[in-house]
Structure formats: structure tokens, C-alpha cells
C-alpha positions as a Markdown table, in Angstrom:
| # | Residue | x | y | z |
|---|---|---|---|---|
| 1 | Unk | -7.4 | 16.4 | 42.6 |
| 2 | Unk | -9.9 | 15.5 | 40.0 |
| 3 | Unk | -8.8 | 14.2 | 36.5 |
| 4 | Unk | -10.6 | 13.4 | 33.7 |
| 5 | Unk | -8.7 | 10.7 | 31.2 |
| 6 | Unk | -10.3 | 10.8 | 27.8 |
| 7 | Unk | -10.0 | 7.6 | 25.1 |
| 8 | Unk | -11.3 | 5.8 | 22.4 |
| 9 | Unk | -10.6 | 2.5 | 23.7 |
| 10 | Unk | -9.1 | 0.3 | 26.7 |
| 11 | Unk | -10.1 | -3.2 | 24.7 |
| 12 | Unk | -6.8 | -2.9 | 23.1 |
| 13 | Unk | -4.5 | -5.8 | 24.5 |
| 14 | Unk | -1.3 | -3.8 | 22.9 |
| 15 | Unk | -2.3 | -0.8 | 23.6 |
| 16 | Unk | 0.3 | 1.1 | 24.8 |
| 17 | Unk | -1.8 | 4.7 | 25.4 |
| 18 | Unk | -4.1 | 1.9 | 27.6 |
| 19 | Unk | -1.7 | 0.4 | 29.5 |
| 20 | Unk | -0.5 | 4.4 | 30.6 |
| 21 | Unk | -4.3 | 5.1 | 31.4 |
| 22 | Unk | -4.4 | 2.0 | 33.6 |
| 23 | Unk | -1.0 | 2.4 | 35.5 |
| 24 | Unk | -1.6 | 6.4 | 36.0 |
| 25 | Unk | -5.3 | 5.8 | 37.0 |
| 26 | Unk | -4.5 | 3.2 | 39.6 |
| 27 | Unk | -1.4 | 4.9 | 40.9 |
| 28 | Unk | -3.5 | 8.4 | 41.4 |
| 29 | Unk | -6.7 | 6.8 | 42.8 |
| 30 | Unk | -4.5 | 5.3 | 45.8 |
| 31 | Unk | -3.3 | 8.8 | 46.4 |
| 32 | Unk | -6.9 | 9.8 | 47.2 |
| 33 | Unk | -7.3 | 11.4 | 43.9 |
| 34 | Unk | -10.8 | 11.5 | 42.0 |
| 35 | Unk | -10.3 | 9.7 | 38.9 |
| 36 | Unk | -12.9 | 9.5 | 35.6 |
| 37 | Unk | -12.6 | 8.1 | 32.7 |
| 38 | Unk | -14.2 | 8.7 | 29.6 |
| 39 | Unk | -14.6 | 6.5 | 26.8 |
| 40 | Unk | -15.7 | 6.6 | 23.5 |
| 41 | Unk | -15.9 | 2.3 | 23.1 |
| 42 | Unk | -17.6 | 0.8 | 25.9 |
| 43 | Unk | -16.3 | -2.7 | 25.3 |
| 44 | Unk | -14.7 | -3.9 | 28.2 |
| 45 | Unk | -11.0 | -3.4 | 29.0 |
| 46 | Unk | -8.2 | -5.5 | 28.1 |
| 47 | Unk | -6.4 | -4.3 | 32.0 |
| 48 | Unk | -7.8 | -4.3 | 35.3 |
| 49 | Unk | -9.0 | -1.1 | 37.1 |
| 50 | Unk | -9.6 | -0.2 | 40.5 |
| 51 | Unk | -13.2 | -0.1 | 41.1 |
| 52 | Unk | -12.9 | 3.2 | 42.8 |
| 53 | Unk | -11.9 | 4.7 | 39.1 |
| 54 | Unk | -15.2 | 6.6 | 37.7 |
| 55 | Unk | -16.4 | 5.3 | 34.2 |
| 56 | Unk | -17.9 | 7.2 | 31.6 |
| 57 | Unk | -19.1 | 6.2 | 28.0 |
| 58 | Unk | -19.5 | 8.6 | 25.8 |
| 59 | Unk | -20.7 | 6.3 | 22.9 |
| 60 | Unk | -23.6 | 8.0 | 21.1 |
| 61 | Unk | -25.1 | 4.9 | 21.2 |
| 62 | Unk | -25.5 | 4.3 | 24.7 |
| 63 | Unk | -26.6 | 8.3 | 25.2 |
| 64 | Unk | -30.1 | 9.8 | 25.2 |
| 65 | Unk | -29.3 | 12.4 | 22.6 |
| 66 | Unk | -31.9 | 15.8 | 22.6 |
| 67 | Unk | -34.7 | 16.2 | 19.9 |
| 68 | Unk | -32.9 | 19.0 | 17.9 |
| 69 | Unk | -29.4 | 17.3 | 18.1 |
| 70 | Unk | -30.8 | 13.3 | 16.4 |
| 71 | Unk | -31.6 | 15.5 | 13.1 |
| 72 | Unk | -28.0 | 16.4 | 12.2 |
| 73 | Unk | -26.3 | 13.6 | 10.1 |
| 74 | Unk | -22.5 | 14.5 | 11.4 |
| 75 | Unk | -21.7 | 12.2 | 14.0 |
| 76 | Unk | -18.8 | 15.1 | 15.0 |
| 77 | Unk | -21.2 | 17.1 | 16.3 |
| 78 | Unk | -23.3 | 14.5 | 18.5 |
| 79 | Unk | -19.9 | 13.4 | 20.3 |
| 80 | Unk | -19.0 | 16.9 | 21.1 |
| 81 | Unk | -22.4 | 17.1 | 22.7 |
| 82 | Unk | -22.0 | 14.2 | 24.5 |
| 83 | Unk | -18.7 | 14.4 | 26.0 |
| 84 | Unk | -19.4 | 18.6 | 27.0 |
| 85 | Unk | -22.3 | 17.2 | 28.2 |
| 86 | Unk | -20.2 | 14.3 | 30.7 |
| 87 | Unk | -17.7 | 16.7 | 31.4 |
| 88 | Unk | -19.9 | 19.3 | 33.0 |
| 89 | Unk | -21.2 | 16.9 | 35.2 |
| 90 | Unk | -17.6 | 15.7 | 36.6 |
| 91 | Unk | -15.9 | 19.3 | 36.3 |
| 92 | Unk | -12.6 | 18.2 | 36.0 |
| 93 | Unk | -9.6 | 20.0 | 37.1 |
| 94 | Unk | -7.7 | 19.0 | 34.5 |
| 95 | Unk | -8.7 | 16.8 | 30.7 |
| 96 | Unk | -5.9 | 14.3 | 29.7 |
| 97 | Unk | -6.8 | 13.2 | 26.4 |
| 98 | Unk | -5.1 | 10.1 | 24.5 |
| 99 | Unk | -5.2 | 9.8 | 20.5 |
| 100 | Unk | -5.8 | 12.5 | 18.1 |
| 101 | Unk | -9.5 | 12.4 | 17.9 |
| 102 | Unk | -9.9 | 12.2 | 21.4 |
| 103 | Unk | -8.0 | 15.2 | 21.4 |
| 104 | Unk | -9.7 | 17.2 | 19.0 |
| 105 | Unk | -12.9 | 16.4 | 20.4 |
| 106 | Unk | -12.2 | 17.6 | 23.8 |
| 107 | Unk | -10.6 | 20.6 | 23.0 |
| 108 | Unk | -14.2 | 21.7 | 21.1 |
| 109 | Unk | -16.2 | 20.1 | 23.9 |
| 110 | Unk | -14.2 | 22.0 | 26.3 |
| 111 | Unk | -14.8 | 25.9 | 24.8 |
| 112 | Unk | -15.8 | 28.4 | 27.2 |
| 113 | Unk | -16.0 | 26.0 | 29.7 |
| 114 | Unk | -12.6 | 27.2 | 31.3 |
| 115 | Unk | -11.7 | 23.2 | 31.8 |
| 116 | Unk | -7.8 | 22.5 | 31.0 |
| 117 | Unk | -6.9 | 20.2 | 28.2 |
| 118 | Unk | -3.6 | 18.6 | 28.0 |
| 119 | Unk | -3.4 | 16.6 | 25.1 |
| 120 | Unk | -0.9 | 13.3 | 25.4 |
| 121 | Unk | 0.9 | 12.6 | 21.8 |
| 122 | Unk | 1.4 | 8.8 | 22.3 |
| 123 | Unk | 1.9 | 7.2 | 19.0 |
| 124 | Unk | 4.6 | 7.7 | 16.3 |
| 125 | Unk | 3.8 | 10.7 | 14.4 |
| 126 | Unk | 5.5 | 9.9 | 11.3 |
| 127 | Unk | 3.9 | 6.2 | 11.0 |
| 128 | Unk | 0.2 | 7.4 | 12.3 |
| 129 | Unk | -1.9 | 8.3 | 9.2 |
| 130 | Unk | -4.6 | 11.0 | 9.4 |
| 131 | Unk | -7.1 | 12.3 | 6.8 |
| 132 | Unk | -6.3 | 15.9 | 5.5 |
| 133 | Unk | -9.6 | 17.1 | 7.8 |
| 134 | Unk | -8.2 | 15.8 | 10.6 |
| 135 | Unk | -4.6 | 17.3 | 10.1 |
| 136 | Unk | -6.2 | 20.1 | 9.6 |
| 137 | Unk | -8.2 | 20.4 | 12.9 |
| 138 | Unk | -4.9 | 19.3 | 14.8 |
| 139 | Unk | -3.2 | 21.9 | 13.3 |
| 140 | Unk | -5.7 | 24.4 | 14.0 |
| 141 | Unk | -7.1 | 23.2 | 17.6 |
| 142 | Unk | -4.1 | 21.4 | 19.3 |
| 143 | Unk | -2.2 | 25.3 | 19.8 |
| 144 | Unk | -5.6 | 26.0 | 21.7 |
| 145 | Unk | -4.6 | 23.3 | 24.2 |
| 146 | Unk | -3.2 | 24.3 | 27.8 |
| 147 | Unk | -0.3 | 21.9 | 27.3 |
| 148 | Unk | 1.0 | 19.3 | 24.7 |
| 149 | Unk | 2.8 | 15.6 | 26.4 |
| 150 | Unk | 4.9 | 14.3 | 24.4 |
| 151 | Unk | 7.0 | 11.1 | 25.3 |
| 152 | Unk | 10.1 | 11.5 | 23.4 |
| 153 | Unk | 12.6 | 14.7 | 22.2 |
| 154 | Unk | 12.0 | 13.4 | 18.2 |
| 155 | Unk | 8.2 | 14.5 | 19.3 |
| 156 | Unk | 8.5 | 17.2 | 20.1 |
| 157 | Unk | 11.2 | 18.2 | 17.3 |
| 158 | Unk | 8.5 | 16.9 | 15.3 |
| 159 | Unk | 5.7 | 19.4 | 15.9 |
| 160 | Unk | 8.5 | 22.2 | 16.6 |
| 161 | Unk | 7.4 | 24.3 | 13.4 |
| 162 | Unk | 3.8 | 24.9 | 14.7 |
| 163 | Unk | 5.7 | 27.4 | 16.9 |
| 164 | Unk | 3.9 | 25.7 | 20.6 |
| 165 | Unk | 4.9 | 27.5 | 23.7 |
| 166 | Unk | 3.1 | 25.0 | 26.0 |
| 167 | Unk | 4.7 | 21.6 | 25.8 |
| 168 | Unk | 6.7 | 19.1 | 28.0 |
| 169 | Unk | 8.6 | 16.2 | 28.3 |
| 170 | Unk | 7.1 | 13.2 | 30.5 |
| 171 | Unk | 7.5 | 9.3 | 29.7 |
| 172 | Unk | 5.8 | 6.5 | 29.8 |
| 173 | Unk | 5.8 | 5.3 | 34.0 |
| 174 | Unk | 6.8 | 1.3 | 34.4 |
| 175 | Unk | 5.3 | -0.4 | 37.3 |
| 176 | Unk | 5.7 | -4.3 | 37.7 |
| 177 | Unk | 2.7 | -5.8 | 39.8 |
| 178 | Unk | 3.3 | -8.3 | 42.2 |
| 179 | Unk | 3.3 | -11.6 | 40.0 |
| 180 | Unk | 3.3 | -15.4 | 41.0 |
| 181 | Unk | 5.0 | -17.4 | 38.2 |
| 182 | Unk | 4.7 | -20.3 | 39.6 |
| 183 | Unk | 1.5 | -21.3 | 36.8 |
| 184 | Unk | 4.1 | -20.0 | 34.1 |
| 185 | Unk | 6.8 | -22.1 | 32.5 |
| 186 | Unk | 9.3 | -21.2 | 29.7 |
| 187 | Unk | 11.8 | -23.1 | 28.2 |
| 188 | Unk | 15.2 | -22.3 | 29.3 |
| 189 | Unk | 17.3 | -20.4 | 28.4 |
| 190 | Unk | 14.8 | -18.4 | 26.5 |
| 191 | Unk | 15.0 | -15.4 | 24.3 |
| 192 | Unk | 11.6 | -13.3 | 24.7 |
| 193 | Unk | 9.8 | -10.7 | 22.6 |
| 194 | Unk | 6.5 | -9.0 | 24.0 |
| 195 | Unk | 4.5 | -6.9 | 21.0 |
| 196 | Unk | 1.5 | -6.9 | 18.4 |
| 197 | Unk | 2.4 | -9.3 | 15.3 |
| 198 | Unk | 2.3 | -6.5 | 12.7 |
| 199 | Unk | 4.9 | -5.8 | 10.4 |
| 200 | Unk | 5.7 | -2.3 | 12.4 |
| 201 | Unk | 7.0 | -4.5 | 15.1 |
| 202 | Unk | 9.9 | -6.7 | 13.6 |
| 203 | Unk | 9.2 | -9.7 | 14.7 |
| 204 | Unk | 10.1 | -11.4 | 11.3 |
| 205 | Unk | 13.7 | -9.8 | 11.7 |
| 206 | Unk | 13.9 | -11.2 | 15.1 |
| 207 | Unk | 12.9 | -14.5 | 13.5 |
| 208 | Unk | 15.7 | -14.6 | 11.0 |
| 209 | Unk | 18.5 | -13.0 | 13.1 |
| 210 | Unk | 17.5 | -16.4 | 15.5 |
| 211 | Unk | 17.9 | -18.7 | 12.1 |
| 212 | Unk | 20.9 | -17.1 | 11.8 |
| 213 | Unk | 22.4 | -18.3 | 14.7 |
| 214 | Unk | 20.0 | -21.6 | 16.2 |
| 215 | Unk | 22.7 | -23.9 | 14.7 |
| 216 | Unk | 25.7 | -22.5 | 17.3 |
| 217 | Unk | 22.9 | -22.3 | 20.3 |
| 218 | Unk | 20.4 | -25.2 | 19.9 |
| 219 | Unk | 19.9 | -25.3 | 23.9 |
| 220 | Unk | 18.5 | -21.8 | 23.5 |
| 221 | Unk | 14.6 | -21.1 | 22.9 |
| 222 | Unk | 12.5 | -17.6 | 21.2 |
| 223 | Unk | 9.1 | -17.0 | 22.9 |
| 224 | Unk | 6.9 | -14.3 | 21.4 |
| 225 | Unk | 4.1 | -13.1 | 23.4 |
| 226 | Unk | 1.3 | -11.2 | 21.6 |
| 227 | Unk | -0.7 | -11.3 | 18.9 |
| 228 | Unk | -1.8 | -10.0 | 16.0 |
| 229 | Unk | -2.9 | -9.7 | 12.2 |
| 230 | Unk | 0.9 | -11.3 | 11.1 |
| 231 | Unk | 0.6 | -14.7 | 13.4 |
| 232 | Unk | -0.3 | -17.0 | 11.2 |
| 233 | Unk | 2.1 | -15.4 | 8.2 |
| 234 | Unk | 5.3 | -15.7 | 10.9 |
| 235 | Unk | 4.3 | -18.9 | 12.5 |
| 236 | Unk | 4.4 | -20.3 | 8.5 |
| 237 | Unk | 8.2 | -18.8 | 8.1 |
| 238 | Unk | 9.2 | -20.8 | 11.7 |
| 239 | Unk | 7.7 | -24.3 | 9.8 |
| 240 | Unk | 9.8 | -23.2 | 7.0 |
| 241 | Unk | 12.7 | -22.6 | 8.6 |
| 242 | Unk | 12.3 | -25.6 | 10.7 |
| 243 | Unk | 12.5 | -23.9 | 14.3 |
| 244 | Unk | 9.0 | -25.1 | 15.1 |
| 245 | Unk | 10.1 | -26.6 | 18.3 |
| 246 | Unk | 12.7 | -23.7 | 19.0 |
| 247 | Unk | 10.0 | -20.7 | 18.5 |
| 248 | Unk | 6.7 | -20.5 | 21.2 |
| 249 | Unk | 3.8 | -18.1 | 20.5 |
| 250 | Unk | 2.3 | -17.1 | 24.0 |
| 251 | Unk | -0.2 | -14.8 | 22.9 |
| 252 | Unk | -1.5 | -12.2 | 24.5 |
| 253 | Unk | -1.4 | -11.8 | 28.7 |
| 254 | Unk | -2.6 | -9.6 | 31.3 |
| 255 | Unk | 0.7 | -9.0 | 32.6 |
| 256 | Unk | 3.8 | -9.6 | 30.7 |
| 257 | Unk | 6.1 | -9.8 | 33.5 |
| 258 | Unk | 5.5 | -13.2 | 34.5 |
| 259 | Unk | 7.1 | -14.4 | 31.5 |
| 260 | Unk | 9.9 | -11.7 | 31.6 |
| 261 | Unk | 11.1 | -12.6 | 34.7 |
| 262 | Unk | 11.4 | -16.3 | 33.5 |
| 263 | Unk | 13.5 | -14.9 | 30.4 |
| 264 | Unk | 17.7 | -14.7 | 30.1 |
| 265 | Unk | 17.5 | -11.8 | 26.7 |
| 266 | Unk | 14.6 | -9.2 | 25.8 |
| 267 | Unk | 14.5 | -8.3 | 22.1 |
| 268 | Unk | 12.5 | -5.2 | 21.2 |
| 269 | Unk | 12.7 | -5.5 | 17.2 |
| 270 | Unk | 10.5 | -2.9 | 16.2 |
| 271 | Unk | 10.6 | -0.5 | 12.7 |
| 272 | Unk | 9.0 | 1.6 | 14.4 |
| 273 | Unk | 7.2 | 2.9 | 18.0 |
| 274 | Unk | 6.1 | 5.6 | 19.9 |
| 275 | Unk | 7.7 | 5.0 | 23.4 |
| 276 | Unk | 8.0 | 1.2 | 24.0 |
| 277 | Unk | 6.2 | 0.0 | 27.1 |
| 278 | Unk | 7.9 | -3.7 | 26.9 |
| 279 | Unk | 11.4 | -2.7 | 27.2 |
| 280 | Unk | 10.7 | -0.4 | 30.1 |
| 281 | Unk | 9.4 | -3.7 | 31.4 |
| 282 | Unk | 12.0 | -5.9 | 30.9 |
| 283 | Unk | 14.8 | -3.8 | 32.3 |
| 284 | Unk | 13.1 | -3.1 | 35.2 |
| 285 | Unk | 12.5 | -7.4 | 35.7 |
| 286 | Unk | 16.4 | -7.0 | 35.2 |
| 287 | Unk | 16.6 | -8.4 | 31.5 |
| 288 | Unk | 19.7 | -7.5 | 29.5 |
| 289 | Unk | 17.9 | -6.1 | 26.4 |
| 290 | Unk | 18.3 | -5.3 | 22.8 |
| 291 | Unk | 16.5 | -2.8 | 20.6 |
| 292 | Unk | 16.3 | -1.7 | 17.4 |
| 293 | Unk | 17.4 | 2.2 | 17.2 |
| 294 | Unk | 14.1 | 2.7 | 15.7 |
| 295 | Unk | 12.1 | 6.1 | 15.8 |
| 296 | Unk | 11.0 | 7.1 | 18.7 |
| 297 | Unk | 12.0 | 6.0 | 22.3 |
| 298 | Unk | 14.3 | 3.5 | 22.7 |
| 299 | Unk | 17.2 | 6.1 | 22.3 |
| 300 | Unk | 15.9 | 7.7 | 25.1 |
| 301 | Unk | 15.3 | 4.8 | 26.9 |
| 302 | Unk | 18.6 | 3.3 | 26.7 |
| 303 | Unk | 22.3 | 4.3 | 26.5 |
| 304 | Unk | 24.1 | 1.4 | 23.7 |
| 305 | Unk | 27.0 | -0.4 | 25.2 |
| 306 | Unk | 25.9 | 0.6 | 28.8 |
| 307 | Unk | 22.6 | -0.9 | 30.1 |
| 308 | Unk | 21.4 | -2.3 | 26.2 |
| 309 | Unk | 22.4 | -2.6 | 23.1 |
| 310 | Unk | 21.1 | -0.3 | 20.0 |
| 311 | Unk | 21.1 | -2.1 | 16.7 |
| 312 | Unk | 20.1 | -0.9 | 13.3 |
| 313 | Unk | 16.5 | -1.1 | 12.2 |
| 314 | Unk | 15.9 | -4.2 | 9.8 |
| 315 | Unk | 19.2 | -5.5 | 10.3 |
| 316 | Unk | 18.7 | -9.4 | 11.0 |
| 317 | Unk | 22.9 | -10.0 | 10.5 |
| 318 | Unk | 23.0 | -7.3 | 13.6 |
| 319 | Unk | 21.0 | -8.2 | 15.6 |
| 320 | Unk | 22.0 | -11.9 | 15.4 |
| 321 | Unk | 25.9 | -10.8 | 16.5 |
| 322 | Unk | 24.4 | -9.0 | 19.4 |
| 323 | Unk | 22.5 | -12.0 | 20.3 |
| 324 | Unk | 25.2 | -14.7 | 20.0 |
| 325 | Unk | 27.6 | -12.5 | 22.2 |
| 326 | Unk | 25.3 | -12.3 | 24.8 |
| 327 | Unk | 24.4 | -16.3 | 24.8 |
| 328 | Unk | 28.1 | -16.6 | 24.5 |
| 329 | Unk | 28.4 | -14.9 | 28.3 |
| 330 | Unk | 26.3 | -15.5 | 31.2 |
| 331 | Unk | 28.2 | -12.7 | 32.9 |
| 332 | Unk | 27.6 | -10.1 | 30.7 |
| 333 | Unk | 24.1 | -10.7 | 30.5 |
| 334 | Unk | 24.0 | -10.6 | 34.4 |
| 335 | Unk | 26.1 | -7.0 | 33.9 |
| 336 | Unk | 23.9 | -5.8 | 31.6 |
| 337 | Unk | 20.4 | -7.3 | 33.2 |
| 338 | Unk | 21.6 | -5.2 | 36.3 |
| 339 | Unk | 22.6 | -1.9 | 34.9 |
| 340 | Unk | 19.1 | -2.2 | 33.2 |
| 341 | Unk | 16.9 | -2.8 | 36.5 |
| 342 | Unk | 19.1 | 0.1 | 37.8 |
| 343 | Unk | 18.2 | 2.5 | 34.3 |
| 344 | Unk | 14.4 | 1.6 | 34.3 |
| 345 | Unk | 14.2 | 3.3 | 38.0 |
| 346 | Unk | 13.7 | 7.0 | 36.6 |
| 347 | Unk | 10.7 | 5.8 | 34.8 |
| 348 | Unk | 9.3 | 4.3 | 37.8 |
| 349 | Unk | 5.3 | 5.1 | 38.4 |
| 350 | Unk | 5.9 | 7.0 | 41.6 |
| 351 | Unk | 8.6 | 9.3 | 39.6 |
| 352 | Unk | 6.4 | 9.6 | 36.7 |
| 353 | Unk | 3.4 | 10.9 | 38.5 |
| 354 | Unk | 5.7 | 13.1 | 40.2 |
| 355 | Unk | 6.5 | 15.2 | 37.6 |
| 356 | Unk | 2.6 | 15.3 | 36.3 |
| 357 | Unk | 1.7 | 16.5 | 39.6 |
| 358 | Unk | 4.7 | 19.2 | 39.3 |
| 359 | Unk | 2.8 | 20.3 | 36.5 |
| 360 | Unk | -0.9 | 20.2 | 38.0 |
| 361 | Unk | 0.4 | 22.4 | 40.7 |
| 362 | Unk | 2.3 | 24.7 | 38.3 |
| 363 | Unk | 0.6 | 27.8 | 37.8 |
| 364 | Unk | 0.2 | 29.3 | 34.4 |
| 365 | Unk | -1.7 | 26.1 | 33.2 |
């Protein structure tokens, strides 16, 4: 099998469209599969990649472009070149694409060239912003597409009125490297949070649901790993709140896990996400976790009550009760960690690919 993956970017260290490339990628180049990758920024990746992965920057920057094709001022135009242009060379079996201009740039690229595009909805559609152009050439070109990903149901609900025929359901994979810990250290018992420090992701909520209850549980610790454009604003609101030597920025990692694995609670407090890669991560290290029943993906993630616990979006009060019950009882969070580990196996890598190769080999595509 030969697959083209199309991106912007892999420089992103929270990028959660990245972090799918680079487990998918690795997982199908072990399987003997020829893999390419074609990206649109050629600075270096935040994840590692199997040197046996092909890759290809399509930066117009780093291309020769022809004569004829230098005089037109769009840059659209010169990337559809260049990436029609890459893609004849490989000859893909089959164009993943990630991101919306991505997307729309490899469906024109593509034309008459009888190469199939699946485009790969990751983010939140109701929180990711798009010119009217480029809602307009989604609208128009994406129905063109042999097949539409999405991660979640509220997706594909989402994009239900454009009438698509050719869709499916397939989540994000989990896949927990082999990790020594022995360089990591934590304090214990710890509460852990793994995500960019933007407003989007909660973290400030997470804050002040700790506050709430530090007095009762002064043994316990928050670590937040991550980074991001809020850092400095939430590390000011710890000083103010006093819990400077209660709350521990990690910044980001290469692989989360390590810390995970050190960690007694996982807290996903987001306002919003598209399919949350950190809390498939902490329930399959066997976490007991916590989520915000934010749009989209931890609903279908999670079952409240039986391997997590949903709590309301913005809801610091909440998500502080939650948290207290579970410092509270060392046996619950055991339960709980365990009936996690056992949920995150139906996102496993091996059952992921699975059902992307079911579609490969499905005819009709």
C-alpha cells in the first residue's frame, strides 16, 4: 500500500492532527507499507518518525517553480502546482489530507488525475474560524472528495446538511511507547493536566476547582504539562492564589506518558476540542480521569459514572467535588484507573488502522 499524508505542519508540539500523522505513519510503515508525507512547512517536527517514512515539502519556497507559473501573484495557484506536481511523482493509492487548506488544495491538485482524496476533519468545527472564500471552497470542493473522516458523531451531524454520501466514523488511535521514567519525578500524589495553555483548554478552571479544595488535601500536587500563549497569565493567578509550591508547569514533552504514568487523577478541562489525544492517553496508562462534557469527543470517549467522570464545561464548583471524591478514595481511583485502561483498548493503534485498511480495501472508494 502506498499513502500519501498531506499537512501544513508537524512543528506543532500540541498538535493533535500531528501526533495522528506520526502514530498512523509509524504504525503502517512497520506493516511494509510505503508511506509519504507531504508538507507545506518544512520546519522540523515536534515527533519522531521512522526514517523509512518518505518526506516531501511542498513549500514554494524550497521549489523550482516554471517560467510561466513565477508571473502569477496568487500564491493558490503555485501550491496547487507544486503539490500535483509531488503527487505525480509518488502516485499514491490513496491522499489523506489534514486541515482544511490542506484539504482544499489537494482536492484541486488531484483533478483528473484519478488519485483518491479522503479528507480527515480533525479540529472542532464550531470553534475553527474560516474566511467566507475558504467556506466557500469547502463547501463546494469537499463533496468532490472520495470520503470525508470525521472523529466524532457531533461531526458529522455537523456537516449532515451538505447532504454527503461518502463519510465515516474512525477515531483518533492511542499508542503508548515504551517509556523509562526513571529520569522523571512528580510530586506525589499528583493531579495532572496535559494541553496548550490557551483559553480553549480550561486550564484556569482546573486552577480554581484545585483552590477550591487545596485546604482539605494539602498532601496533594497539580502538574500541568504544555505550553502556550496563556502561561505566564495562569502561572500569575497560582502566585495569587498562593499555590506556587502546590502547582508545577512541565512544559512541553515528547511523550506525555512518562509523567502520566507517575500521576494518581487526569483532568481534561477543556471548553472545547476536537477529539482529545491526552485523555485517550491517560486511560490507557490506567488514570482514573475527569473531563469536561465539552464539544466534541470526550462523550464518545468516555461513559460518566463508569470508566470517567463527565462534568459541565466551566464549572470550577464541579469539577472540584469530583476531584475531592476521588482524593477522598484510593479505591475508587484504582476502580476507575482500571475500567479506563480496559475502555481506551478499542482505540488502540492496531484497531485503528484496522478499520482504515477495511476502508482501503473497500471497493467503491
Amino acid at each position: 500500500m502506498r499513502i500519501a499524508l498531506i499537512i501544513h505542519s508537524l512543528s506543532s508540539p500540541g498538535g493533535g492532527s500531528e501526533r495522528v500523522i506520526s502514530l498512523l505513519s509509524q504504525y503502517w510503515v512497520q506493516k511494509g507499507w510505503e508511506v509519504h508525507l507531504c508538507i507545506y512547512d518544512s520546519s522540523p517536527a515536534f515527533f519522531r518518525f521512522d526514517p523509512r517514512i518518505h518526506f516531501h515539502s511542498v513549500d514554494r519556497n524550497t521549489i523550482e517553480l516554471p517560467v510561466w507559473l513565477k508571473g502569477i501573484p496568487s500564491n493558490f495557484f503555485r501550491e496547487i502546482w507544486i503539490l500535483r506536481h509531488v503527487l505525480k511523482k509518488i502516485l499514491p493509492q490513496w491522499v489523506i489530507t489534514f486541515g482544511d487548506v490542506p484539504s482544499i488544495l489537494s482536492i484541486v491538485s488531484t483533478l483528473f488525475l484519478k488519485l483518491p482524496v479522503i479528507v480527515s476533519i480533525r479540529n472542532n468545527p464550531k470553534n475553527h474560524l474560516l474566511s467566507f472564500k475558504m467556506r466557500l471552497l469547502r463547501r463546494l470542493l469537499y463533496p468532490l472528495a472520495s470520503l470525508l473522516i470525521f472523529q466524532t458523531r457531533k461531526q458529522a451531524l455537523l456537516f449532515s446538511c451538505w447532504g454527503l454520501k461518502r463519510w465515516k466514523i474512525i477515531p483518533n488511535p492511542v499508542s503508548l511507547e515504551s517509556t523509562d521514567v526513571r529520569d522523571v519525578s512528580l510530586p506525589s500524589p499528583c493531579v495532572i493536566a496535559v494541553g496548550r495553555l490557551d483559553l480553549l483548554k480550561g486550564m484556569d478552571v482546573l486552577i480554581r476547582a484545585f483552590h477550591h479544595i487545596h485546604s482539605q488535601h494539602l498532601e496533594w500536587h497539580l502538574v500541568i504539562v504544555g505550553d502556550g500563549e496563556q502561561r505566564r497569565a495562569l502561572e500569575q493567578e497560582v502566585r495569587s492564589l498562593q499555590l506556587e509550591n502546590h502547582v508545577h508547569f512541565i512544559g512541553w514533552v515528547l511523550n506525555p506518558s512518562s509523567y502520566l504514568k507517575l500521576s494518581d487523577i487526569f483532568v481534561l478541562p477543556s471548553r472545547s476540542e476536537g477529539f482529545p489525544n491526552a485523555l485517550l492517553e491517560a486511560m490507557a496508562c490506567g488514570l482514573p480521569v475527569i473531563s469536561t462534557r465539552c464539544d466534541f469527543g470526550p462523550e464518545d470517549i468516555l461513559e460518566s459514572g463508569k470508566n470517567g467522570i463527565l462534568v459541565p464545561v466551566d464549572d470550577a464548583p464541579c469539577l472540584a467535588k469530583a476531584l475531592h471524591e476521588w482524593m477522598l478514595d484510593s479505591d475508587i481511583r484504582k476502580q476507575m484507573g482500571d475500567a479506563a485502561r480496559a475502555n481506551s483498548k478499542r482505540f488502540a493503534i492496531e484497531t485503528i488502522s484496522d478499520q482504515w485498511e477495511t476502508l482501503f480495501n473497500q471497493p467503491g472508494y
